[in-house]
N, CA, C and O atoms as a GROMACS GRO file, in nm:
protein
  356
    1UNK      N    1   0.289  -1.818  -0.951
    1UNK     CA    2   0.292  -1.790  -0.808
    1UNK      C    3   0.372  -1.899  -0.738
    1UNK      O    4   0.347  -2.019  -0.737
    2UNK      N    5   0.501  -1.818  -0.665
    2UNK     CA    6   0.581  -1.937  -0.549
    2UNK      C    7   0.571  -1.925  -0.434
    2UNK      O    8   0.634  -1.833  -0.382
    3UNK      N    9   0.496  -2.007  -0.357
    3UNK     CA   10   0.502  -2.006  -0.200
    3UNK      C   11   0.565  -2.060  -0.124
    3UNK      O   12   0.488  -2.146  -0.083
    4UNK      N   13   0.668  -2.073  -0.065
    4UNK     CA   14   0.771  -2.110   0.006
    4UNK      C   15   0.764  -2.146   0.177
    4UNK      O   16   0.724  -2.085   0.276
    5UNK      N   17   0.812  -2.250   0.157
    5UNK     CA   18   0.832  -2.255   0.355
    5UNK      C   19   0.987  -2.298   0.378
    5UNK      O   20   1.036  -2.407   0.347
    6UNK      N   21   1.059  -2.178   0.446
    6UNK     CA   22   1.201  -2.220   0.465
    6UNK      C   23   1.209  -2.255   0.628
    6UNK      O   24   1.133  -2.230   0.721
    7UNK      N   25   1.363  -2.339   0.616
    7UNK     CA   26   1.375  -2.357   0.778
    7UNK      C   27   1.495  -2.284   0.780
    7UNK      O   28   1.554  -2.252   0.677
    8UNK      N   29   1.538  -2.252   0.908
    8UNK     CA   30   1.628  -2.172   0.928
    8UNK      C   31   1.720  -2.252   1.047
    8UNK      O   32   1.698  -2.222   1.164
    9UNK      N   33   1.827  -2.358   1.014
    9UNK     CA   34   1.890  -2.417   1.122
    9UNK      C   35   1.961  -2.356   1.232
    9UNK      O   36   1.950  -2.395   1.348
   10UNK      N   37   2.038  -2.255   1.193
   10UNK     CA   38   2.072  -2.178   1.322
   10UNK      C   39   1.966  -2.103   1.399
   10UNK      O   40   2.013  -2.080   1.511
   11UNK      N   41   1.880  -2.070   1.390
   11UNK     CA   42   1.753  -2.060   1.486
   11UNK      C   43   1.692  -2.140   1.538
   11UNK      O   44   1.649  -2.140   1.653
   12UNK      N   45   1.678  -2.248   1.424
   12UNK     CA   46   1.613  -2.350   1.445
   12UNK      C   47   1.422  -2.307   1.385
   12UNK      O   48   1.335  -2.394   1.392
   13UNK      N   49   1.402  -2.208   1.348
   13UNK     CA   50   1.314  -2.159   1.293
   13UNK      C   51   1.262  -2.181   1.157
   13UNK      O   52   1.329  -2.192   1.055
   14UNK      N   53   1.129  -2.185   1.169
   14UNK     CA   54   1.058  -2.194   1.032
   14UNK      C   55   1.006  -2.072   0.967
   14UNK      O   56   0.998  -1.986   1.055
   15UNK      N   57   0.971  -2.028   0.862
   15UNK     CA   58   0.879  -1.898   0.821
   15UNK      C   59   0.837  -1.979   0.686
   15UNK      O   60   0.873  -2.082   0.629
   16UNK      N   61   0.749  -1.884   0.668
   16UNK     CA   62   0.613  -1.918   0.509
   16UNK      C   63   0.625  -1.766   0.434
   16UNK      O   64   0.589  -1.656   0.477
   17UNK      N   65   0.688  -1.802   0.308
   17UNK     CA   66   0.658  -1.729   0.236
   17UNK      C   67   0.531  -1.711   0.117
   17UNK      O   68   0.533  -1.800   0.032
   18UNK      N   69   0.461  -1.644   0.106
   18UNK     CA   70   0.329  -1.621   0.114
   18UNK      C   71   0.326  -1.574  -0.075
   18UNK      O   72   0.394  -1.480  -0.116
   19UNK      N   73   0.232  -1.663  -0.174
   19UNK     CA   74   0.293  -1.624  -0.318
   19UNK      C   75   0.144  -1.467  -0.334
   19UNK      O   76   0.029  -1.452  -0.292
   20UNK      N   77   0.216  -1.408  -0.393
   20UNK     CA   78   0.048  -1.286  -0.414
   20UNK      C   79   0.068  -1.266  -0.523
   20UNK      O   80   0.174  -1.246  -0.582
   21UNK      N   81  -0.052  -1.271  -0.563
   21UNK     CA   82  -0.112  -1.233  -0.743
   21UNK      C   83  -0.159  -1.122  -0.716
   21UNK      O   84  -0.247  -1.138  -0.631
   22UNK      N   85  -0.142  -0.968  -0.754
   22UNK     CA   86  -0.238  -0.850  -0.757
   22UNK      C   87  -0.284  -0.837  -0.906
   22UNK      O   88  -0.201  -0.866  -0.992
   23UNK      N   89  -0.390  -0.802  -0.938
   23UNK     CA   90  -0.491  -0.736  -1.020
   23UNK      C   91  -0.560  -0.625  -1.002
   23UNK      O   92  -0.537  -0.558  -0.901
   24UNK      N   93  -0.666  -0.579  -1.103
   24UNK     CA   94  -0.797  -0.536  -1.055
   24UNK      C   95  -0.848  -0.562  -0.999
   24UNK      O   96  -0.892  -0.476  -0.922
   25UNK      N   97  -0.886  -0.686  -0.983
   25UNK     CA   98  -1.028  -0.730  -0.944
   25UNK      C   99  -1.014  -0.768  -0.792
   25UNK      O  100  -1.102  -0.786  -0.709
   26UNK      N  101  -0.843  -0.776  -0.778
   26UNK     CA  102  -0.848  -0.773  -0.594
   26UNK      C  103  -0.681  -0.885  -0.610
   26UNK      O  104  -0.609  -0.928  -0.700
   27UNK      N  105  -0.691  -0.890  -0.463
   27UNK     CA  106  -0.564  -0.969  -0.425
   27UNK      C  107  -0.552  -1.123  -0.371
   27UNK      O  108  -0.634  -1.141  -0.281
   28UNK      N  109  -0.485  -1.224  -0.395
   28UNK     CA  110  -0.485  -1.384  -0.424
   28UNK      C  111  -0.348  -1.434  -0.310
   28UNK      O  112  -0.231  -1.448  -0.346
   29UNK      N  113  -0.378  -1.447  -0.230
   29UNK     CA  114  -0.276  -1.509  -0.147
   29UNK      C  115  -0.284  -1.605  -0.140
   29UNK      O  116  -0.394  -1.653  -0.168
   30UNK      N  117  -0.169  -1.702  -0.096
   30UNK     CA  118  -0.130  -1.845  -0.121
   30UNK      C  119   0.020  -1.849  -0.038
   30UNK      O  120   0.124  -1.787  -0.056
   31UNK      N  121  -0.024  -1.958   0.068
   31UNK     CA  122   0.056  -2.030   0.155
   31UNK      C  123   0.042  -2.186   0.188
   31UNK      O  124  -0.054  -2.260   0.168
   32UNK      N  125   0.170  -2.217   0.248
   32UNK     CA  126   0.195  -2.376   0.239
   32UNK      C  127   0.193  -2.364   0.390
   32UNK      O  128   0.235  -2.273   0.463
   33UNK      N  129   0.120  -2.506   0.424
   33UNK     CA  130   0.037  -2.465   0.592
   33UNK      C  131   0.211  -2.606   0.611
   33UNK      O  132   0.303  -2.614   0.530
   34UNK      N  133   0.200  -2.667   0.704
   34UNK     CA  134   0.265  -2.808   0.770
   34UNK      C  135   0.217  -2.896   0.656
   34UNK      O  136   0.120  -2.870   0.584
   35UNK      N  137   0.305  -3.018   0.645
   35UNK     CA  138   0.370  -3.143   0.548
   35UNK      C  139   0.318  -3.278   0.606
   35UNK      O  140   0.380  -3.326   0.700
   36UNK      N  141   0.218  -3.338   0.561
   36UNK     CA  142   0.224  -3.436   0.625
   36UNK      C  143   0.227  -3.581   0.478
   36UNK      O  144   0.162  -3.611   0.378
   37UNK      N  145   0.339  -3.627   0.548
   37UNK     CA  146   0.416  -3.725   0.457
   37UNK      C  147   0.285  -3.828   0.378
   37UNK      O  148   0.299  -3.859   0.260
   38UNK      N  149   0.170  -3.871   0.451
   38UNK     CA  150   0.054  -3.974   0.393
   38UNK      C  151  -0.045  -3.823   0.300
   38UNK      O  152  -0.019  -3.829   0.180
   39UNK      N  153  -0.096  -3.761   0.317
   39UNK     CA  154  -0.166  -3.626   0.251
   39UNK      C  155  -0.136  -3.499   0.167
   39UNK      O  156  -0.206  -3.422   0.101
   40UNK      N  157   0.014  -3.511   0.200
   40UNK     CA  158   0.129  -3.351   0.118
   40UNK      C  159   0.085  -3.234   0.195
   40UNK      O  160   0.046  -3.221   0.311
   41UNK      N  161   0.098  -3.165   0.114
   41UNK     CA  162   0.117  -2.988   0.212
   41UNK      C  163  -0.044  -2.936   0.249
   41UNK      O  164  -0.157  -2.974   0.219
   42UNK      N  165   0.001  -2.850   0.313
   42UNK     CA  166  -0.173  -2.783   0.363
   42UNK      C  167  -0.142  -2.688   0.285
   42UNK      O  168  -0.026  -2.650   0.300
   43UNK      N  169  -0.221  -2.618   0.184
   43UNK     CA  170  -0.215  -2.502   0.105
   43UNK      C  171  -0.370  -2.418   0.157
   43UNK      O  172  -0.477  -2.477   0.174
   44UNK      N  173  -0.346  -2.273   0.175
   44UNK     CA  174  -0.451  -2.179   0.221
   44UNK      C  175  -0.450  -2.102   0.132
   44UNK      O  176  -0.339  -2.080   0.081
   45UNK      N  177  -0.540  -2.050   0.091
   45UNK     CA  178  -0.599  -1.961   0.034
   45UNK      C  179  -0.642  -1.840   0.075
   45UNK      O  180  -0.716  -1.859   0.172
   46UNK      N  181  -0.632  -1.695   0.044
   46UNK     CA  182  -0.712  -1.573   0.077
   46UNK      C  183  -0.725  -1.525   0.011
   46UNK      O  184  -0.619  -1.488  -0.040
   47UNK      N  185  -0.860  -1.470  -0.063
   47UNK     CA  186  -0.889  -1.350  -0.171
   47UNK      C  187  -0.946  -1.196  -0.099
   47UNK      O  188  -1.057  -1.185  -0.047
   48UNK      N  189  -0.880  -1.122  -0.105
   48UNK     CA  190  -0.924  -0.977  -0.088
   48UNK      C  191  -0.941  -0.896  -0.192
   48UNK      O  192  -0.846  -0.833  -0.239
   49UNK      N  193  -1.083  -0.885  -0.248
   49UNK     CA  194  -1.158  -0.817  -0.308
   49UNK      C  195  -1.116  -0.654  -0.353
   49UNK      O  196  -1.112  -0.595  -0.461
   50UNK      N  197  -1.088  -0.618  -0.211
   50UNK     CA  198  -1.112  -0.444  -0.219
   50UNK      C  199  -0.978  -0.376  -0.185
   50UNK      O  200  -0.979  -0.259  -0.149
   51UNK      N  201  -0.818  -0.472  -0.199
   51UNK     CA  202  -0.762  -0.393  -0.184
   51UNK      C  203  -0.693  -0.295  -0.264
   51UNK      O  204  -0.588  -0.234  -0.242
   52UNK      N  205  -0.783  -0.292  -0.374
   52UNK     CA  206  -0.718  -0.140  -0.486
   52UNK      C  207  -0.767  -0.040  -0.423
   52UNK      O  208  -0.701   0.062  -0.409
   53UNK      N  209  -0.917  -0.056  -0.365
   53UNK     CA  210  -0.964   0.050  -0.260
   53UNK      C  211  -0.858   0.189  -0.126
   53UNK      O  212  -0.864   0.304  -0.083
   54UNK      N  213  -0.752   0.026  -0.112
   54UNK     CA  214  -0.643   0.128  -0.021
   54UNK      C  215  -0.559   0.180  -0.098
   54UNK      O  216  -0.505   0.274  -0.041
   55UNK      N  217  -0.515   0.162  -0.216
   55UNK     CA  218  -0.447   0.185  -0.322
   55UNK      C  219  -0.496   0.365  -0.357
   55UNK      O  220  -0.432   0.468  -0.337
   56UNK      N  221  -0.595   0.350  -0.398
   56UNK     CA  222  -0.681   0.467  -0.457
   56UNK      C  223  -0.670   0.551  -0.365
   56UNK      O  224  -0.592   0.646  -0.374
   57UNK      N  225  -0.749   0.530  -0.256
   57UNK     CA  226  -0.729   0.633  -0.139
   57UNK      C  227  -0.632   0.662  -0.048
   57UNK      O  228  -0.653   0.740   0.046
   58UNK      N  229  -0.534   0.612  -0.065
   58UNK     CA  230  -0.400   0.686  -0.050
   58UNK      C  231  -0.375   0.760  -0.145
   58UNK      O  232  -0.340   0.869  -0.100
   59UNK      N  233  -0.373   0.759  -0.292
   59UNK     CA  234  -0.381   0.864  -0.372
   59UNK      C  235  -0.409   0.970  -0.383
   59UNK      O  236  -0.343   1.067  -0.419
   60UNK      N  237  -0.591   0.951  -0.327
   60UNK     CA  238  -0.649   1.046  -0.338
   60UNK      C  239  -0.590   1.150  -0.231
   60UNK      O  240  -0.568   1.271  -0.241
   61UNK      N  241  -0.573   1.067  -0.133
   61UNK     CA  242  -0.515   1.158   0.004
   61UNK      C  243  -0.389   1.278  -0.040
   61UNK      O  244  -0.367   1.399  -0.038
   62UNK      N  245  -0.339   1.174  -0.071
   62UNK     CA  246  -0.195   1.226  -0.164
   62UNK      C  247  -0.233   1.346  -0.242
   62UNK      O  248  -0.183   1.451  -0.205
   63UNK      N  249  -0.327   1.350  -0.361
   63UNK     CA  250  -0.338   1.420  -0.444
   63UNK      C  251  -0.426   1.546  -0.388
   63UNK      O  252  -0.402   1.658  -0.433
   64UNK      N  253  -0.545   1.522  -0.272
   64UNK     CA  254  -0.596   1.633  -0.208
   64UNK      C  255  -0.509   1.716  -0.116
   64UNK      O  256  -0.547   1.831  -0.093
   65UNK      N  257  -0.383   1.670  -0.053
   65UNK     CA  258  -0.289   1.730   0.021
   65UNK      C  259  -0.151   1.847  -0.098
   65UNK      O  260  -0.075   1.939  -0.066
   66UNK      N  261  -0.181   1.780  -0.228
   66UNK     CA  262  -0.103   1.872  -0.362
   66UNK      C  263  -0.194   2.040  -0.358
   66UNK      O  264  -0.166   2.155  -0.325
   67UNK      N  265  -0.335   1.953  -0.423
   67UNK     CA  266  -0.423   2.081  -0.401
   67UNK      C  267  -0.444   2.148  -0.286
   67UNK      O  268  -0.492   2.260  -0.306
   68UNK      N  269  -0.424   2.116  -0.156
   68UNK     CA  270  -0.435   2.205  -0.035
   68UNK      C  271  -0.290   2.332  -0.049
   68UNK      O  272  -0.285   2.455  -0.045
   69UNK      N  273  -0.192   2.226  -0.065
   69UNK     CA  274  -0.042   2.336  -0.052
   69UNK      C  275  -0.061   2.393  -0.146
   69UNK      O  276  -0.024   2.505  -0.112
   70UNK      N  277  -0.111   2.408  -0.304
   70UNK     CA  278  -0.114   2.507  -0.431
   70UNK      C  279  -0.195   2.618  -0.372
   70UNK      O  280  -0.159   2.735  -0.373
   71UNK      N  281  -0.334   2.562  -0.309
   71UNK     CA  282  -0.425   2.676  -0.315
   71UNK      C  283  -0.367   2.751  -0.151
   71UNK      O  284  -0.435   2.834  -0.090
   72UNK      N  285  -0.290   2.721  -0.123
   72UNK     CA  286  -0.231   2.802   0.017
   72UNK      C  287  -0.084   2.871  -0.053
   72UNK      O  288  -0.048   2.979  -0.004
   73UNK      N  289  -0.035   2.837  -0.116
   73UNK     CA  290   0.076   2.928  -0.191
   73UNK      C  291  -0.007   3.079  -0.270
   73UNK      O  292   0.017   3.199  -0.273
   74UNK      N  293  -0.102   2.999  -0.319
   74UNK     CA  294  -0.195   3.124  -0.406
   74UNK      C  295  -0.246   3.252  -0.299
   74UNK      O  296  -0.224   3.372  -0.311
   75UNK      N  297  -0.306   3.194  -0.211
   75UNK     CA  298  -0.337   3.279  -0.113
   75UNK      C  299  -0.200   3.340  -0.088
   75UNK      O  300  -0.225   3.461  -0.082
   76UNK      N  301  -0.107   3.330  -0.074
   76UNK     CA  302   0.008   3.403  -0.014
   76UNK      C  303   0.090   3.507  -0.130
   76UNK      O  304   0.153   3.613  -0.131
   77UNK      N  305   0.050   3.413  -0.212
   77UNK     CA  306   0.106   3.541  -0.307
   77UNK      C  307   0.048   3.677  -0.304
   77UNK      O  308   0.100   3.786  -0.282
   78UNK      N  309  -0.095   3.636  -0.336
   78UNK     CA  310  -0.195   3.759  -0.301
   78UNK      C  311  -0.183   3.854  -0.222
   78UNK      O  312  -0.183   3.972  -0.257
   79UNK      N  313  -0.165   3.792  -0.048
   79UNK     CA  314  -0.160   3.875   0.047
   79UNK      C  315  -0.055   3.932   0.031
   79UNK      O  316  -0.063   4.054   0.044
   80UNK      N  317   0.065   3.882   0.001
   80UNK     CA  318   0.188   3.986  -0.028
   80UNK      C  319   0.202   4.100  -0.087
   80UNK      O  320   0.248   4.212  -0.062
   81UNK      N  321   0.150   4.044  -0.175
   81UNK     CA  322   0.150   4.189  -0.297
   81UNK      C  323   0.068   4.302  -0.250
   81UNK      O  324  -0.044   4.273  -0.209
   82UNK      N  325   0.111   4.451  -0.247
   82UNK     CA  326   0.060   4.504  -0.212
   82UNK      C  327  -0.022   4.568  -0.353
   82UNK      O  328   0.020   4.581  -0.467
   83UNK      N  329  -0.142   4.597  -0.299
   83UNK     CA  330  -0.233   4.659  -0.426
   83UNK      C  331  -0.169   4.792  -0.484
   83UNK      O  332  -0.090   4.860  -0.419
   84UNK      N  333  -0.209   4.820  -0.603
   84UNK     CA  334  -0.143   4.939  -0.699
   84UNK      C  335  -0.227   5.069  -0.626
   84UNK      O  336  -0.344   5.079  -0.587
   85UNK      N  337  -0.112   5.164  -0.627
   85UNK     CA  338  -0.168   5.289  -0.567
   85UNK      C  339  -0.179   5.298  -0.392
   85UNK      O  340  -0.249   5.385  -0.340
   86UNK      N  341  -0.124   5.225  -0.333
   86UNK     CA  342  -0.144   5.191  -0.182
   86UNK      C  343   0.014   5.230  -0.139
   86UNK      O  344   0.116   5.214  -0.207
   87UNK      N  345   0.002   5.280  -0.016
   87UNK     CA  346   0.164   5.315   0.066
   87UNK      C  347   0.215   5.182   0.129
   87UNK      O  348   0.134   5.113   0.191
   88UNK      N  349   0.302   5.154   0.120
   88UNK     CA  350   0.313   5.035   0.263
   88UNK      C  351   0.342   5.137   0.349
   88UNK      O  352   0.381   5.249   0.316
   89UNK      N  353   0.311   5.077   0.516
   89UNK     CA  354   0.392   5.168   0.599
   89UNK      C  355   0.490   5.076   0.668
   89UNK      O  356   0.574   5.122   0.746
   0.00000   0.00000   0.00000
């Protein structure tokens, strides 16, 4: 894991790039806070537990919106077809 803090001289701007470990078991963030020359860097920490949770259920979303359009094509076939022995008018 690399966490980065760049400066940006023509802005004059700073940003933190943020290192992430994903797994199973959840997500590991890691950032470099301000530098202070007598102590070294501020490093933070965040663990989020449950985000395979959003992972999954976007899936699922995904995968219940497959089965909605199949079983609405099915229905349409049906209604089209006209039954054997019937007139259209």
């Amino acid at each position: 894991m690399i966490a980065a803090r760049r400066f940006y001289p023509v802005r004059g701007m700073q940003t933190t790039e943020a290192a992430i470990r994903a797994d199973f078991s959840g997500d590991l963030y890691l950032t470099l806070g301000d530098s202070d020359p007598q102590k070294g860097h501020v490093v933070r920490a965040w663990r989020h537990p449950l985000v395979l949770f959003i992972w999954l259920g976007s899936a699922l979303v995904a995968l219940g919106g497959l089965v909605a359009m199949r079983g609405r094509a099915r229905k349409r076939a049906i209604v089209e077809k006209p039954a054997a022995g019937t007139v259209a008018a």
